[in-house]
C-alpha positions as a printed NumPy array, in Angstrom:
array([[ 85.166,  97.861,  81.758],
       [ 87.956, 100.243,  82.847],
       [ 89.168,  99.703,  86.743],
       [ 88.676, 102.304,  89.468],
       [ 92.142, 104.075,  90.669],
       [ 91.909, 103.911,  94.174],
       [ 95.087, 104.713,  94.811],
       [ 96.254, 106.713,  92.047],
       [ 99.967, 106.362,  90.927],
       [102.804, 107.613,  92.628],
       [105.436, 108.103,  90.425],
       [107.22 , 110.364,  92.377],
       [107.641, 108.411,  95.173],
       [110.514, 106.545,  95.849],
       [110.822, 102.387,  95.962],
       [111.143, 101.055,  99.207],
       [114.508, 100.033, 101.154],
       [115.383,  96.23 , 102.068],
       [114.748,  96.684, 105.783],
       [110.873,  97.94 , 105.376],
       [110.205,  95.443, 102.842],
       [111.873,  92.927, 105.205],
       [109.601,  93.996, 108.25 ],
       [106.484,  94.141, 106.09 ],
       [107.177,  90.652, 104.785],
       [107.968,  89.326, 108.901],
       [104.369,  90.673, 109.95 ],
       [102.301,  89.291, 106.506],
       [104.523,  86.273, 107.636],
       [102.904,  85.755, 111.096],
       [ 99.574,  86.697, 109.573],
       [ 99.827,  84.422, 106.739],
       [101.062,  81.499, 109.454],
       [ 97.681,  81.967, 111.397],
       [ 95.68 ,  82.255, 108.116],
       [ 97.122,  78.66 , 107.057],
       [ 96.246,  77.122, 110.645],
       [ 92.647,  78.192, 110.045],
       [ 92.364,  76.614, 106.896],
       [ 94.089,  73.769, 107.498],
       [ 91.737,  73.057, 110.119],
       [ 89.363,  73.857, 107.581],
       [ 90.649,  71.478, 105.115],
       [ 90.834,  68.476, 107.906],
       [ 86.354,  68.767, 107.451],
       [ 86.303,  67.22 , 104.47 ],
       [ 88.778,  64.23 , 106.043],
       [ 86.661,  63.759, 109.611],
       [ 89.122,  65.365, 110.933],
       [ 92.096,  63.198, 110.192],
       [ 94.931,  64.247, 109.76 ],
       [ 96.299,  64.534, 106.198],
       [ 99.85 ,  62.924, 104.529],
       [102.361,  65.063, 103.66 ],
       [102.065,  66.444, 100.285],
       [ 99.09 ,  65.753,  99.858],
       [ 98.446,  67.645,  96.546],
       [ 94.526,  68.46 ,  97.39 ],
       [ 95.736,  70.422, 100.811],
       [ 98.943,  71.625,  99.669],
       [ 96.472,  73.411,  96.324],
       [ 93.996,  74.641,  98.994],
       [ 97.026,  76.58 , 101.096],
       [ 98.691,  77.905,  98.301],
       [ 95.445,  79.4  ,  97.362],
       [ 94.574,  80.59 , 100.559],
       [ 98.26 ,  82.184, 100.702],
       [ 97.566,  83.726,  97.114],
       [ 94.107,  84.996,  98.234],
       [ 95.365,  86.768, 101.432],
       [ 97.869,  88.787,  99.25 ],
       [ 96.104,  89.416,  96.23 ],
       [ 92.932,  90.341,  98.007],
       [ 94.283,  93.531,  99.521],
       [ 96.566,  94.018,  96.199],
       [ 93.646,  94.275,  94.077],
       [ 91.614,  96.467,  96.204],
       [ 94.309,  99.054,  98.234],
       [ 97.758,  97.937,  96.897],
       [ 98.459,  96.843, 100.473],
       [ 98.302,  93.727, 102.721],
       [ 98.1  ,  94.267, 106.744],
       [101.876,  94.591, 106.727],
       [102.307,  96.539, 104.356],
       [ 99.829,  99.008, 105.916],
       [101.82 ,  98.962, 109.055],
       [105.002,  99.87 , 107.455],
       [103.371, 102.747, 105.212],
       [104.209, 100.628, 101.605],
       [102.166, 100.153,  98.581],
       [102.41 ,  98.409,  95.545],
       [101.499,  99.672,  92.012],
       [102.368,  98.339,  88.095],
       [105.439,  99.912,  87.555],
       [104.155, 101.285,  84.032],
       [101.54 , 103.366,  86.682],
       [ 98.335, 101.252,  85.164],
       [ 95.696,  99.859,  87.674],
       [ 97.208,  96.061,  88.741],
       [ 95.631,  93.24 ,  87.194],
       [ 95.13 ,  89.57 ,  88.314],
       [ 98.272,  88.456,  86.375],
       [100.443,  90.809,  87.59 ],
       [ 99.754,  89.938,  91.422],
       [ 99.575,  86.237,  90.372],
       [102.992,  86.415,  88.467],
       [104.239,  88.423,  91.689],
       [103.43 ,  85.644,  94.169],
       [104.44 ,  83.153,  91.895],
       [107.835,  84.018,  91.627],
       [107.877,  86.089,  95.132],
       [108.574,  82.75 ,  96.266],
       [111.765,  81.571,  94.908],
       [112.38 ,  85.083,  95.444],
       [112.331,  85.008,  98.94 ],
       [112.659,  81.515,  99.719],
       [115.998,  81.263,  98.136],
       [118.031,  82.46 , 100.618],
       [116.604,  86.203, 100.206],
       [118.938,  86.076,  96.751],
       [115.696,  87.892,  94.774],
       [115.049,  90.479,  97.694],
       [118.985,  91.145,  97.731],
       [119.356,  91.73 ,  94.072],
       [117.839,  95.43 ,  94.846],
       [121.209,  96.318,  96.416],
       [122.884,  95.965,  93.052],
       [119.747,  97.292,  91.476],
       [119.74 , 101.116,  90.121],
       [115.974, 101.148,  90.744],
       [116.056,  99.142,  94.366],
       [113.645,  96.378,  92.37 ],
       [113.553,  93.129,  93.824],
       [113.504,  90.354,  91.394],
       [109.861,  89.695,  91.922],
       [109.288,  93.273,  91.226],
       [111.033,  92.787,  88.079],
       [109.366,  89.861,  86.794],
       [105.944,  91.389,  87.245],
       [106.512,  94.846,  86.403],
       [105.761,  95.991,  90.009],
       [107.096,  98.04 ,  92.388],
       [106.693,  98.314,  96.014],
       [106.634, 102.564,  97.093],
       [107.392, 104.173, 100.039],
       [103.802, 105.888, 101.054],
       [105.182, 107.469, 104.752],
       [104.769, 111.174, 103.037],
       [101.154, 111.071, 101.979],
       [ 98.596, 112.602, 104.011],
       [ 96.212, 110.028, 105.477]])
């Protein structure tokens, strides 16, 4: 079964700069936050509404998987979350094939040491010749700068 190009490739677009990407990730951020109260409170129906430990591994698997299925949701279908929408970015398989599940999951997956480690993945595209992120690396993606296509 052979995947429907939505968005076709845009090779000749450029990767996007640190500060968009930075913005982008900020407003998925607060997004994402609001997301995980909802399902939290979710997840507190199946405890009568008790409050649950720290670390508990049956919550903490239910928000990562909420987190993973508000990103690769929109990933799958447009190449953008509700961020990335806002700040005119897109992301496609480097390679210019359709995005599969393992790409976006191997993209979130290490998107968060990425990130989380002081920014030191999202700063690695300043010494990069491409402007790739680590994460972008890793899973063969890039993130492109959309602003001059017609909408």
């Amino acid at each position: 079964m052979s995947q429907k190009l939505i968005n076709p490739p845009t090779n000749h677009l450029p990767n996007v700069g640190l500060l968009r990407r930075l913005f982008a990730i900020f407003y998925d951020s607060l997004l994402l936050l609001a997301l995980l109260f909802v399902a939290a409170a979710l997840g507190t129906l199946f405890t009568d509404g008790e409050a649950t430990d720290p670390g508990n591994p049956l919550m903490s698997t239910w928000l990562f998987f909420v987190s993973f299925f508000y990103f690769a949701w929109p990933w799958m279908n447009t190449g953008q979350t509700l961020g990335m929408k806002t700040w005119r970015i897109r992301l496609e398989r480097i390679d210019g094939k359709p995005l599969t599940l393992w790409h976006l999951l191997l993209r979130f997956i290490t998107a968060i040491p990425s990130i989380g480690i002081a920014g030191l993945g999202l700063l690695w595209m300043l010494i990069d010749k491409d402007q790739l992120a680590l994460h972008d690396k890793f899973s063969e993606t890039r993130l492109v700068d959309i602003k001059q296509i017609k909408t």
